[in-house]
N, CA, C and O atoms as a printed pandas DataFrame, in Angstrom:
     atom_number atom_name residue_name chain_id  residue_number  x_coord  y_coord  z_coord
0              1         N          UNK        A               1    0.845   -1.174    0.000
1              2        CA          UNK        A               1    0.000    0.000    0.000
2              3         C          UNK        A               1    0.892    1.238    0.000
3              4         O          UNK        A               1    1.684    1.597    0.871
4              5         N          UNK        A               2    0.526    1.939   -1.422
5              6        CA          UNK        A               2    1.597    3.466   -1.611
6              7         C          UNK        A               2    1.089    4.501   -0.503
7              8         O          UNK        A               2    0.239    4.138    0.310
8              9         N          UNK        A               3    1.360    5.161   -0.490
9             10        CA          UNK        A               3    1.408    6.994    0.176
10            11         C          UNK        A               3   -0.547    7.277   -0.439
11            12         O          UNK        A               3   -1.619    7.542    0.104
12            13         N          UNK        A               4   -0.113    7.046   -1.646
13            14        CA          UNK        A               4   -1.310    7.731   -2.178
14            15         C          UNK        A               4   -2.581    6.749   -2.295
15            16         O          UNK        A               4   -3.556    6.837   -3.041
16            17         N          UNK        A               5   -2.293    5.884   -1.421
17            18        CA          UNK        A               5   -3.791    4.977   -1.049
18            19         C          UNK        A               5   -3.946    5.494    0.253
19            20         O          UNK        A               5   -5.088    5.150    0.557
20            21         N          UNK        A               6   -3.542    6.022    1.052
21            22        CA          UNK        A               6   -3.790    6.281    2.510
22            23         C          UNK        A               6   -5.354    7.516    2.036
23            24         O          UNK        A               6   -6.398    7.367    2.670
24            25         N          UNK        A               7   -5.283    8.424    1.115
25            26        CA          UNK        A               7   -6.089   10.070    0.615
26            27         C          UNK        A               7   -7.366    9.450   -0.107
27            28         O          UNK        A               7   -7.174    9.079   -1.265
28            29         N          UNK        A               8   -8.091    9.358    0.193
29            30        CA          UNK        A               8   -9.451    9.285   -0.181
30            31         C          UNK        A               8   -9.492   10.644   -1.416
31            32         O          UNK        A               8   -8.723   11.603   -1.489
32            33         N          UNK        A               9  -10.905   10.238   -2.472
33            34        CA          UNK        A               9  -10.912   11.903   -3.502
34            35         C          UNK        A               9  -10.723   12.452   -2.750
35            36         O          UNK        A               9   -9.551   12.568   -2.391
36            37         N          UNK        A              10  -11.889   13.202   -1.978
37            38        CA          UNK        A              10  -12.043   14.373   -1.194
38            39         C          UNK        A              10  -11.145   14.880    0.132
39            40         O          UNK        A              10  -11.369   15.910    0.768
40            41         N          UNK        A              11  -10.151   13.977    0.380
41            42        CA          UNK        A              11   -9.656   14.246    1.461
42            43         C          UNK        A              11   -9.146   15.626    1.930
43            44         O          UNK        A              11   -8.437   16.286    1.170
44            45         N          UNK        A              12   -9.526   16.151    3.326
45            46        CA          UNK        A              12   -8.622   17.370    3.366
46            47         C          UNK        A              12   -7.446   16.873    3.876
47            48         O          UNK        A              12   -7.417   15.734    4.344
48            49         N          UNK        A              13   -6.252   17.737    3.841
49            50        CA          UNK        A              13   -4.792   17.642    4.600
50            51         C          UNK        A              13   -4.504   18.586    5.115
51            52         O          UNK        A              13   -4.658   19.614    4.456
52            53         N          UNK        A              14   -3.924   18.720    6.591
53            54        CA          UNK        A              14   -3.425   20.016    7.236
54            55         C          UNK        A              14   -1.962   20.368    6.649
55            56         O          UNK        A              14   -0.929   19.731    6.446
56            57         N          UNK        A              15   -2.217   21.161    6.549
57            58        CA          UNK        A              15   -0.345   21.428    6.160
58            59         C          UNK        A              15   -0.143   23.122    6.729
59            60         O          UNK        A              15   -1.065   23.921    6.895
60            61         N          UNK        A              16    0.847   23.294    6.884
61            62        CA          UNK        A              16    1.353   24.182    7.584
62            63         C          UNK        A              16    1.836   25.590    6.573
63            64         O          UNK        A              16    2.772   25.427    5.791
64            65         N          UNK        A              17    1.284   26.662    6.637
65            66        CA          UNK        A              17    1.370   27.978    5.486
66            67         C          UNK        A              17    3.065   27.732    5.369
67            68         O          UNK        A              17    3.746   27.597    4.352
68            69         N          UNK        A              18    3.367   27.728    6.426
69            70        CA          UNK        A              18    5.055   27.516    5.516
70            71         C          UNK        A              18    5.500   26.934    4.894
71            72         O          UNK        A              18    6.370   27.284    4.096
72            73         N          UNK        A              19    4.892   25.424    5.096
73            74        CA          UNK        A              19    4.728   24.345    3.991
74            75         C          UNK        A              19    4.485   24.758    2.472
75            76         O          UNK        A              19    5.095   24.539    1.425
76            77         N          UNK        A              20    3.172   25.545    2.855
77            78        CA          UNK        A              20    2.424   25.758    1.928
78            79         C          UNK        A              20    3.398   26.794    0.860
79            80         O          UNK        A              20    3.830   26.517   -0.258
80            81         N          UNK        A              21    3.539   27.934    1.572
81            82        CA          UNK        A              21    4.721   28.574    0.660
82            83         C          UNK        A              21    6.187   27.855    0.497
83            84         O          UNK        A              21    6.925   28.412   -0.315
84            85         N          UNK        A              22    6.576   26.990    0.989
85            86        CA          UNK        A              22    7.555   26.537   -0.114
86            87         C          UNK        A              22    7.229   25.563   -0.879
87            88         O          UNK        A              22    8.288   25.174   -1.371
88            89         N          UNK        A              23    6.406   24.961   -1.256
89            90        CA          UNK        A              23    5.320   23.924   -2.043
90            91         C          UNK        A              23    5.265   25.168   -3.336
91            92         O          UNK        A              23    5.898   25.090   -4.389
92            93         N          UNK        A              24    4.413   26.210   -2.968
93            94        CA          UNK        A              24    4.520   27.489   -3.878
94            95         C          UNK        A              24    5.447   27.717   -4.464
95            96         O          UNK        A              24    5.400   27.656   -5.693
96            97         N          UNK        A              25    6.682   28.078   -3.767
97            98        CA          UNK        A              25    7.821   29.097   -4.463
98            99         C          UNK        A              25    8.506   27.902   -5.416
99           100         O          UNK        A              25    9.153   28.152   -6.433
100          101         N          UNK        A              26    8.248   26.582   -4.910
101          102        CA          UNK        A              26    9.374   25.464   -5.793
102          103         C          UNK        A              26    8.109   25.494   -6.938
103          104         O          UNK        A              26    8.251   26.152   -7.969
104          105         N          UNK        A              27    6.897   24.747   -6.676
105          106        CA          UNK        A              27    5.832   25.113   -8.612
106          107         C          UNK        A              27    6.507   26.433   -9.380
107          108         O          UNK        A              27    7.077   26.392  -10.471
108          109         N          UNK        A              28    6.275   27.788   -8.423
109          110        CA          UNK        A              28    6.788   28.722   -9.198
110          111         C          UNK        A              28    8.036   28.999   -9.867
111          112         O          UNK        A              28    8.076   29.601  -10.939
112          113         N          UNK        A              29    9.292   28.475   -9.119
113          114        CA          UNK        A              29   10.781   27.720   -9.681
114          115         C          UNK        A              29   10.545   26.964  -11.003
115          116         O          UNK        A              29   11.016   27.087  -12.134
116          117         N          UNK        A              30    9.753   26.238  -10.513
117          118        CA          UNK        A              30    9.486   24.817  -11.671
118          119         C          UNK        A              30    9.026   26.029  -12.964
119          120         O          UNK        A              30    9.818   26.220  -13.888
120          121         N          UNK        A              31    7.771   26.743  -12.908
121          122        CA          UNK        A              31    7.551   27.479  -13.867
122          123         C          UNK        A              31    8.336   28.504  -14.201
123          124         O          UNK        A              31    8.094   28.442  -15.406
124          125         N          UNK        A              32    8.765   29.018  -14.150
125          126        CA          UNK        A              32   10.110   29.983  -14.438
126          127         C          UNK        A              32   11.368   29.180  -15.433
127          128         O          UNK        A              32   11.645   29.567  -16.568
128          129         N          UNK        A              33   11.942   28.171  -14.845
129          130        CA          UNK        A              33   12.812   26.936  -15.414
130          131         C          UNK        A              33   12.045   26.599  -16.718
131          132         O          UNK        A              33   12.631   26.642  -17.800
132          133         N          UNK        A              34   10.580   26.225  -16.609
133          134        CA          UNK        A              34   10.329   25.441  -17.931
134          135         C          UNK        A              34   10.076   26.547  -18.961
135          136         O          UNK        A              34   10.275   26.377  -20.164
136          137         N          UNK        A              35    9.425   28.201  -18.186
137          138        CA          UNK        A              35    9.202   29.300  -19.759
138          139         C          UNK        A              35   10.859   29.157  -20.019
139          140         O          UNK        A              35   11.108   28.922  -21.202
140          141         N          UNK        A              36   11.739   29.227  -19.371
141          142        CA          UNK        A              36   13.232   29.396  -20.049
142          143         C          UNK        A              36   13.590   28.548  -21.074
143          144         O          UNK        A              36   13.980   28.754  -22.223
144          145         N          UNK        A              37   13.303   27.189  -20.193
145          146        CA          UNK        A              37   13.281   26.176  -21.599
146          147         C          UNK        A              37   12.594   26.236  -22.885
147          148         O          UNK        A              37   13.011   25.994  -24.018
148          149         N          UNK        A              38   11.458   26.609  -22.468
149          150        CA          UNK        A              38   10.258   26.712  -23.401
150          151         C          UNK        A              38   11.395   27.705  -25.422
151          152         O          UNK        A              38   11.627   27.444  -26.602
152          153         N          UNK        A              39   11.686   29.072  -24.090
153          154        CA          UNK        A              39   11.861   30.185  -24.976
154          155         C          UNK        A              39   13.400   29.169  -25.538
155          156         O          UNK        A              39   13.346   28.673  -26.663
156          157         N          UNK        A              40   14.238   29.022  -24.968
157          158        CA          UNK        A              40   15.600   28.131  -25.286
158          159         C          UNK        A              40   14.950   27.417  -26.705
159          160         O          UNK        A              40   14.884   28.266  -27.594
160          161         N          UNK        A              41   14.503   26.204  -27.098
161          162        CA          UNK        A              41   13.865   25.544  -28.066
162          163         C          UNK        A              41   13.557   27.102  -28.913
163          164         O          UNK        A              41   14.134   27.244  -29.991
164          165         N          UNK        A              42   12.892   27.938  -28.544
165          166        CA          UNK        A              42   13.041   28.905  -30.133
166          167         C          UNK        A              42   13.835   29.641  -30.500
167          168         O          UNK        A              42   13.493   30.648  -31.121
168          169         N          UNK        A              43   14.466   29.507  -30.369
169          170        CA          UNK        A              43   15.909   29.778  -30.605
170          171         C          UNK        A              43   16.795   31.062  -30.142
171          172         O          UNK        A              43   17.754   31.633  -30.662
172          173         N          UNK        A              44   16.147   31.246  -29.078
173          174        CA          UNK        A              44   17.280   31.840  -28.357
174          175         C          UNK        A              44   18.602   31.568  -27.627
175          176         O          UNK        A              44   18.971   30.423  -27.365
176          177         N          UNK        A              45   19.325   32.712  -27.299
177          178        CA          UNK        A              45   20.892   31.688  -27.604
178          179         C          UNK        A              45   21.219   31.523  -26.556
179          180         O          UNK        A              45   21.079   32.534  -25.869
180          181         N          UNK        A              46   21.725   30.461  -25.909
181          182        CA          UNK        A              46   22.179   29.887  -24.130
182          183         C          UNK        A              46   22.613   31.272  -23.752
183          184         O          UNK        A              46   21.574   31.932  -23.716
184          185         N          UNK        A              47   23.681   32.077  -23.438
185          186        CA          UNK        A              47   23.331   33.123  -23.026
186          187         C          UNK        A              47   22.514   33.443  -22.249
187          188         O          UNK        A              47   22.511   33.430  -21.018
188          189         N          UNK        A              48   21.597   33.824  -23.172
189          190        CA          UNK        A              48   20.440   34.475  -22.722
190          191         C          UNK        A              48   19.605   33.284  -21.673
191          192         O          UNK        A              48   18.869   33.864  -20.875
192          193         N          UNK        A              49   19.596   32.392  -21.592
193          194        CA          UNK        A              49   18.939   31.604  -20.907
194          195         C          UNK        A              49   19.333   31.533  -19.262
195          196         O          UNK        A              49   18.628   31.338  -18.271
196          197         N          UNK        A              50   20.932   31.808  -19.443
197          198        CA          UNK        A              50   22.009   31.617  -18.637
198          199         C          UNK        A              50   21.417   33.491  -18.008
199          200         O          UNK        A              50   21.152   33.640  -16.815
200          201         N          UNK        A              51   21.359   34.119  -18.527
201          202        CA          UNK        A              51   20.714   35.738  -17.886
202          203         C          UNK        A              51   19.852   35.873  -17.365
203          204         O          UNK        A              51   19.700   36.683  -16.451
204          205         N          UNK        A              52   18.618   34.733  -18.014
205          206        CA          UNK        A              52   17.677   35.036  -16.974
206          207         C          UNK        A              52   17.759   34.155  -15.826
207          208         O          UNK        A              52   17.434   34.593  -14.723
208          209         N          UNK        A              53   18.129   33.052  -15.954
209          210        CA          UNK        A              53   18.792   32.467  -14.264
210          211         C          UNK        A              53   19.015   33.153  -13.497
211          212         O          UNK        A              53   18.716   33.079  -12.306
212          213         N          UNK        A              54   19.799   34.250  -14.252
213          214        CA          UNK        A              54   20.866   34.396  -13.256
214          215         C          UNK        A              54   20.250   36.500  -12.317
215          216         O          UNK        A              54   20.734   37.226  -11.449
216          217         N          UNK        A              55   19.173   36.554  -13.122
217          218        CA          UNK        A              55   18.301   37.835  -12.920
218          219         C          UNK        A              55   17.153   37.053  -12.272
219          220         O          UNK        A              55   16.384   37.583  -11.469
220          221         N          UNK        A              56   17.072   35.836  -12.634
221          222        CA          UNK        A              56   15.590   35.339  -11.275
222          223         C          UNK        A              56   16.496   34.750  -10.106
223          224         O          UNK        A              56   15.855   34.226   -9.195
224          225         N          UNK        A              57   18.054   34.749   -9.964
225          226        CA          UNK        A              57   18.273   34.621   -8.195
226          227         C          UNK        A              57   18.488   35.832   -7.675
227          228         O          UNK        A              57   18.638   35.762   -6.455
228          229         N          UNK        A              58   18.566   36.939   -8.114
229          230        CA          UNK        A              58   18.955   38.417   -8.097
230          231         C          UNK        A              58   17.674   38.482   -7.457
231          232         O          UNK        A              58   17.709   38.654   -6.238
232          233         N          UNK        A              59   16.704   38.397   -7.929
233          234        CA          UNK        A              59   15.407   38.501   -7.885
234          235         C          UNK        A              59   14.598   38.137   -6.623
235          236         O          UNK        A              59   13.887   38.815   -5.881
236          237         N          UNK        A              60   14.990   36.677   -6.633
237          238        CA          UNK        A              60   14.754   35.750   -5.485
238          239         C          UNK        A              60   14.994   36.372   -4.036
239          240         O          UNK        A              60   14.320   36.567   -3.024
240          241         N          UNK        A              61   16.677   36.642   -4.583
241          242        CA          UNK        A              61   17.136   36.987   -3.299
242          243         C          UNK        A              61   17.082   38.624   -2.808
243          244         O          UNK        A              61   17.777   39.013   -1.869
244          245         N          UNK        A              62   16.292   39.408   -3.458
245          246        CA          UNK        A              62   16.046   40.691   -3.080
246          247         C          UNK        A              62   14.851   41.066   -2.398
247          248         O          UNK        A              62   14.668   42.239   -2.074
């Protein structure tokens, strides 16, 4: 029996807002990473991919 047989559909779960915001900020990581990739495939040039990394920890960390 997995993790995810214990959750019924409807189940609620307590989780803790701090939880909750870093659950948040890593999806929002995740989305940030994949528009880069996304734009990378049309042909923009590593560089630039490598800039905005490096302007979303600037970012992060301000």
């Amino acid at each position: 029996m997995g993790m995810m047989d214990a959750f019924e559909r409807e189940d609620r779960v307590q989780i803790k807002y701090s939880d909750l915001f870093r659950m948040m900020k890593a999806a929002a990581k995740a989305e940030i990473i994949q528009e880069i990739v996304l734009a990378e495939n049309n042909c923009l040039k590593a560089g630039t991919m490598i800039k905005k990394l490096v302007e979303y920890k600037q970012m992060e960390e301000g």
